[in-house]
N, C-alpha and C positions, 0 to 999 in steps of 0.2 A: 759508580760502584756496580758489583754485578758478574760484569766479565760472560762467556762466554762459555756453553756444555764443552768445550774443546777445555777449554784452561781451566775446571772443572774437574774434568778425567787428569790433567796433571798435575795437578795440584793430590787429590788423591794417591795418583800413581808412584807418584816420586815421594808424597809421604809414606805410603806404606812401604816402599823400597827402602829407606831409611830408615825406618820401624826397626825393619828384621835384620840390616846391616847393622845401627848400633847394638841391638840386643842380642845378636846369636851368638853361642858358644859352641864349641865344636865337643867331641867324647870325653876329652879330658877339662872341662869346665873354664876353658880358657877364651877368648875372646882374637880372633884373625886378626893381623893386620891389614888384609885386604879387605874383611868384612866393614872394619872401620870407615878407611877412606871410604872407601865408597858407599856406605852408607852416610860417611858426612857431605860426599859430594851430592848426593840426593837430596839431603836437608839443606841445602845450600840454593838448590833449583825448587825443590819445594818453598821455601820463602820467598826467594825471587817470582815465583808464578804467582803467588798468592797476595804479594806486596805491590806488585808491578803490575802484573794483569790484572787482577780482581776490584783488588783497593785502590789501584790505582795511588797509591803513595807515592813512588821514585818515578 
């Protein structure tokens, strides 16, 4: 367990990139579907960084 300051900063990175992909709305309170994907794609590599590099799970 552990992992490394590199997978670290990714793990952070790609969660906060996710953050604000699935939570942003644009002027008219409505939610992108570009903001989506790609904020799920960020949560996708945020779990992966954090499962597989850190914790060492998969």
């Amino acid at each position: 367990m552990g992992g490394n300051v590199i997978d670290w900063i990714a793990v952070i990175a790609t969660g906060a990139i996710a953050a604000h992909g699935l939570t942003y709305k644009d002027a008219n309170g409505e939610r992108p579907w570009v903001h989506l994907l790609f904020g799920s794609i960020a949560l996708m590599f945020c779990m992966r960084f954090l499962f597989s590099d850190i914790l060492k799970i998969w």
